[in-house]
Wavefront OBJ file of the C-alpha trace (Angstrom):
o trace
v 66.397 97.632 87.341
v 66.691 93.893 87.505
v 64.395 91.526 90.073
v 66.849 90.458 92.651
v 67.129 86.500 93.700
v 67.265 85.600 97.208
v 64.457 87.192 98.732
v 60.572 85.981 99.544
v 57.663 88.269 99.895
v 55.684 88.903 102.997
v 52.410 90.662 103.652
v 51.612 94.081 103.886
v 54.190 94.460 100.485
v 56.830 94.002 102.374
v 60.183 91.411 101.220
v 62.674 89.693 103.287
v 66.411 89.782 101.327
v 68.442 86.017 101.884
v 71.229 87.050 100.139
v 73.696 87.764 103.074
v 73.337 87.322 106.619
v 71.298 90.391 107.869
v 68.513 88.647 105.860
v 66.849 92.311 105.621
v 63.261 93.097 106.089
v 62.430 95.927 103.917
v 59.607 97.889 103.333
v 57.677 99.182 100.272
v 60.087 101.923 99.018
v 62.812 100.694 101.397
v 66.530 99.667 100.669
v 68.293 96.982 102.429
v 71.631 97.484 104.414
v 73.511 97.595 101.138
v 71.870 100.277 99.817
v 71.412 98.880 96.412
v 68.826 96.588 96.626
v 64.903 97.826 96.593
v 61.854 96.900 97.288
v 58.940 98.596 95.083
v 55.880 97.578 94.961
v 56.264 94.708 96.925
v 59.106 92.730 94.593
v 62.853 93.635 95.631
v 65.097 94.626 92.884
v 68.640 95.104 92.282
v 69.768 98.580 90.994
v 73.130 97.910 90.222
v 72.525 95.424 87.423
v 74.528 96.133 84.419
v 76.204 99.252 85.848
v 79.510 99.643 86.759
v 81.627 102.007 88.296
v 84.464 101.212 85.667
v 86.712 98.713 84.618
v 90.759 98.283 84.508
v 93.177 96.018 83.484
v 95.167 94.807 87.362
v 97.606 92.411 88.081
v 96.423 88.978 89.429
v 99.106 90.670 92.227
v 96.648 93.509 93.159
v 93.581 91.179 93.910
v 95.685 90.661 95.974
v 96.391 86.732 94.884
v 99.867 85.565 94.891
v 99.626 82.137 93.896
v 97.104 82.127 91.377
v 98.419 82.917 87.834
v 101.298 84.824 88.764
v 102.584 87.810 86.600
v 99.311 87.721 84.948
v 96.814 90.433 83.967
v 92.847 90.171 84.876
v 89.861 92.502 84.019
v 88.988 93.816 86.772
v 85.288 95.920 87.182
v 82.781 96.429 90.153
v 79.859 99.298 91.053
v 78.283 100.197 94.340
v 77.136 98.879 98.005
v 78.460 96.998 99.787
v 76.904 95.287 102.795
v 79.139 95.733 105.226
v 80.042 99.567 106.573
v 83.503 98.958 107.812
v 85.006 102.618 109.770
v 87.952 102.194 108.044
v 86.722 101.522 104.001
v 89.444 102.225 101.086
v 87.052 101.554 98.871
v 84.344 104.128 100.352
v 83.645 106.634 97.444
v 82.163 103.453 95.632
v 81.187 101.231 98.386
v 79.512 103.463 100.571
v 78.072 105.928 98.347
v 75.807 104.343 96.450
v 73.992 107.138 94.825
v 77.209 107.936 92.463
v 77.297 107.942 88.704
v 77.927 104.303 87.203
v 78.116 103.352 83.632
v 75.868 101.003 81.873
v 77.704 97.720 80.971
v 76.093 93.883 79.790
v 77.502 90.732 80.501
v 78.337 90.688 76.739
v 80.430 93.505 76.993
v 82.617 92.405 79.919
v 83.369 89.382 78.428
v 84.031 90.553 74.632
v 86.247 93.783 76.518
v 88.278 90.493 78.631
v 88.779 88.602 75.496
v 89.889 91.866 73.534
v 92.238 93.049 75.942
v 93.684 89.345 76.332
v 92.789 88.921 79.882
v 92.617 85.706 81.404
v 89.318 86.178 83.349
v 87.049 88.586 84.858
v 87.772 89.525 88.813
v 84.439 91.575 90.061
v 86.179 93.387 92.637
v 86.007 97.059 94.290
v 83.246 96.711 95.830
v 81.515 93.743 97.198
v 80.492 91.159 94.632
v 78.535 89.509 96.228
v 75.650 92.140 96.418
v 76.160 92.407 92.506
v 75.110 89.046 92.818
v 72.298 88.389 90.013
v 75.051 90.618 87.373
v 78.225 88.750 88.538
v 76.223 85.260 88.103
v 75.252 86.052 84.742
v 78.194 87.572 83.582
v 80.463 84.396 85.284
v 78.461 81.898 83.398
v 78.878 83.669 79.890
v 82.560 83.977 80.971
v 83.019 80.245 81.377
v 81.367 79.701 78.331
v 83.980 81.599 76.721
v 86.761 80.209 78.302
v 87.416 82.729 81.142
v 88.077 82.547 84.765
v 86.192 84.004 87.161
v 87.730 86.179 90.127
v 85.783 87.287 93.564
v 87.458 89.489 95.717
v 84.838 89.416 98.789
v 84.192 90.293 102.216
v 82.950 87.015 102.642
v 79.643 87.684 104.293
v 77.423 85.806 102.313
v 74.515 83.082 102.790
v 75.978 79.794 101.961
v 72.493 79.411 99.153
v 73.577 81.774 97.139
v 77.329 80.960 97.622
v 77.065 77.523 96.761
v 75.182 78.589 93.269
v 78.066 80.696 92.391
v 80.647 79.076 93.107
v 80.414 76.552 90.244
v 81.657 79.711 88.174
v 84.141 80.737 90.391
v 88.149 79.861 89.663
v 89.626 81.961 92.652
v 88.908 84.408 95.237
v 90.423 86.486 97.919
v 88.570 86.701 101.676
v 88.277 89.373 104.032
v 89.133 88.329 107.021
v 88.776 91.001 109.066
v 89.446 90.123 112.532
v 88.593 86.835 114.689
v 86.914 88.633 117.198
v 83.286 89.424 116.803
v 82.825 92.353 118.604
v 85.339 93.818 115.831
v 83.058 92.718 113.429
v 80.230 94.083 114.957
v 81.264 97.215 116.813
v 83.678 98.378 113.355
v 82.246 96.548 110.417
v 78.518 96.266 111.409
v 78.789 92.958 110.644
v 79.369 88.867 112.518
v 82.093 86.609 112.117
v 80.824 83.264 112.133
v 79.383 83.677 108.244
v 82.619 84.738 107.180
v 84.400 81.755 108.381
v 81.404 79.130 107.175
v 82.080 81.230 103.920
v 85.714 80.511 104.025
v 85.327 76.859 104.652
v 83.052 76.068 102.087
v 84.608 77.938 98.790
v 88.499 76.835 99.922
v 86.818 73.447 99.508
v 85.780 74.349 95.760
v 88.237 76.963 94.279
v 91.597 78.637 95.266
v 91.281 81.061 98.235
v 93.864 83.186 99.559
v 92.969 85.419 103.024
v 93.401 88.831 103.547
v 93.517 90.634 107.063
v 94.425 94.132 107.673
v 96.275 94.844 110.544
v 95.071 98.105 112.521
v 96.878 99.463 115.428
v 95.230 98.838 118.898
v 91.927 97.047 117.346
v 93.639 93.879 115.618
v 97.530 94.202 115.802
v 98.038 91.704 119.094
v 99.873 88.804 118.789
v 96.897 87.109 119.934
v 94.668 88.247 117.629
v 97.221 87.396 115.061
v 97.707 83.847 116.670
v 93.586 82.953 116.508
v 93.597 83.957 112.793
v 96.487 81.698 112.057
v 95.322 78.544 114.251
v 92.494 78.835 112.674
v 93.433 78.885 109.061
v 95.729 76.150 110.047
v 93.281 74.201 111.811
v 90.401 74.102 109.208
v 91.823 75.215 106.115
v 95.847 73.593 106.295
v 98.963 75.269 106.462
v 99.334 76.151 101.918
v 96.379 78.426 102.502
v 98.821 81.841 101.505
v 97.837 84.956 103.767
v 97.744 88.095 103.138
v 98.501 90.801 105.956
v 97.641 94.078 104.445
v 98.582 97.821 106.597
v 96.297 100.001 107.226
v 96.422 103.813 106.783
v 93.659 106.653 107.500
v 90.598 106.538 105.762
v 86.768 107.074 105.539
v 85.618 107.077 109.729
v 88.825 105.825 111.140
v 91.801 108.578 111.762
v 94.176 105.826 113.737
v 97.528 106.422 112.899
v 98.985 103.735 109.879
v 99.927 100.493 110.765
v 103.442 100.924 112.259
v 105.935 98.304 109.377
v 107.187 96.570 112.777
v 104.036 95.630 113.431
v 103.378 93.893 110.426
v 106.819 92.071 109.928
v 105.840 90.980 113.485
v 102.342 89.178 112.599
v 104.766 87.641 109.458
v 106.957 86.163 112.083
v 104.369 84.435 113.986
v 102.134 83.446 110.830
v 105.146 82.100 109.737
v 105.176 80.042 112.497
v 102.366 78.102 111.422
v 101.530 78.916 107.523
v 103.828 78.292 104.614
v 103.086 81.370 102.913
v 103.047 84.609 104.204
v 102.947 88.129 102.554
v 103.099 91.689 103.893
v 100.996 94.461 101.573
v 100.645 97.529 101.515
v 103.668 99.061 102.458
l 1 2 3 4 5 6 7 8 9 10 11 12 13 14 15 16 17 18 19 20 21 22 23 24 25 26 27 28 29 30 31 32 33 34 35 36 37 38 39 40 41 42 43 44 45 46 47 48 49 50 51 52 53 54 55 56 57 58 59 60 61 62 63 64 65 66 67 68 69 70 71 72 73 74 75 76 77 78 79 80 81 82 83 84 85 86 87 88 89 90 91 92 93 94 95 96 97 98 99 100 101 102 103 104 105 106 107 108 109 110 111 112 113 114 115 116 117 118 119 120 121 122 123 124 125 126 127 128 129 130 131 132 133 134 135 136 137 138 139 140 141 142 143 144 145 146 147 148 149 150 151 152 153 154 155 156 157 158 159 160 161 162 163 164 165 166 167 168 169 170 171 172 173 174 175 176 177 178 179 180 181 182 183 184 185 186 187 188 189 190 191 192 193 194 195 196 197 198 199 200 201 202 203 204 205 206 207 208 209 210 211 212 213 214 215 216 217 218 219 220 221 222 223 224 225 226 227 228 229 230 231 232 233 234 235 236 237 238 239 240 241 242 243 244 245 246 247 248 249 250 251 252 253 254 255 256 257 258 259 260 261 262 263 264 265 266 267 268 269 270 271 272 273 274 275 276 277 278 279 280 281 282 283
């Protein structure tokens, strides 16, 4: 175990987590909403430091980022958690069951398996980063010390304290972003919007971002819903910002049939409208 940052102590041995937005208050012998952060004893620790669920060589492609070495090969790695508990998680068996097996891994390792393999960087990825946080920051400084990028592929929901630390480290990332309505984020990710988009805002301004939304039939498939997303990204971010509109198909708590293709090349019509660069995944 390894002493998380982000959190303050308050009476009665209890610990209040500022790493992401729920700002959890957690008992002695309590977890937090990610399930992989713990307080004992009064001091809140992470228990995902140095383990990892595994690691693979992926395309820059799969991240996914399209405009950010191209045709290039990344080490990619991640563990458990995650602190959102979105119905329809691909990512589940890792994200959501945090109890699993995990191997143990240093920061060391990572970077001398990168360097080895001829990778251009490191993408923490699989899971949420994000509440990795104290093993990713470690591991992205020793990467830039050795030359490497540094890849986050986040649901964005974040406090902007610990954002702005790590994002000195960070070369690229790809966003969530789930929906632009919040009871979406509430009602089917247990989560809110506005963080995500302050999230958004603040790392496009200090490394290349490219957004991801997946399209699900009857929740976020309207061309309206599609049309706030791209004003929006248009409006605060510009129009190179590429986008990412991902299908969806069956999985964990959601049993909605798969995004129908139509419906996707329509949402690349009217992003097109607006965006320059506009890709369809998944399919």
């Amino acid at each position: 175990m390894h002493e998380a940052l982000y959190y303050e102590k308050l009476d009665s041995k209890k610990v209040r987590c500022r790493l992401c937005p729920y700002e959890c208050n957690i008992s002695d012998g309590m977890r937090g909403a990610c399930g992989v952060r713990q307080n004992i004893d009064g001091v809140l620790y992470s228990l995902v430091y140095g383990k990892t669920t595994g690691l693979a060589l992926d395309p820059i492609e799969k991240k996914p980022l399209y405009h950010y070495h191209p045709g290039e090969f990344i080490l990619s790695l991640g563990t458990r958690g995650c602190n959102l508990h979105c119905d329809f998680c691909q990512n589940w068996h890792t994200s959501q069951e945090v109890d699993g097996p995990m191997e143990k891994i240093t920061s060391e390792e990572v970077v001398r398996r990168a360097k080895e393999l001829g990778s251009f960087g490191i993408a923490y990825t699989y899971n949420e980063p994000f509440i990795w946080y104290e093993f990713v920051l470690d591991t992205a400084k020793l990467a830039k010390q050795n030359g490497l990028d540094n890849v986050l592929v986040t649901n964005g929901f974040v406090n902007t304290e610990p954002l702005k630390e790590m994002l000195p480290y960070i070369d690229a990332m790809n966003i969530d972003l789930k929906s632009f309505d919040e009871d979406f984020y509430v009602k089917v990710c247990k989560g809110r919007l506005k963080p995500v988009l302050d999230v958004i805002k603040i790392s496009a301004k200090a490394c290349h971002v490219e957004l991801t939304n997946l399209i699900i039939p009857t929740l976020n498939d309207s061309e309206g819903s599609i049309r706030k997303i791209v004003d929006w990204i248009c409006g605060n971010l510009g129009p190179d910002v590429p986008l990412h509109l991902s299908r969806y198909f069956p999985c964990y708590k959601m049993a909605l049939p798969p995004t129908p293709v139509e419906t996707l090349k329509r949402a690349e019509r009217i992003a097109k409208e607006k965006l320059k660069y506009v890709y369809v995944g998944n399919v």
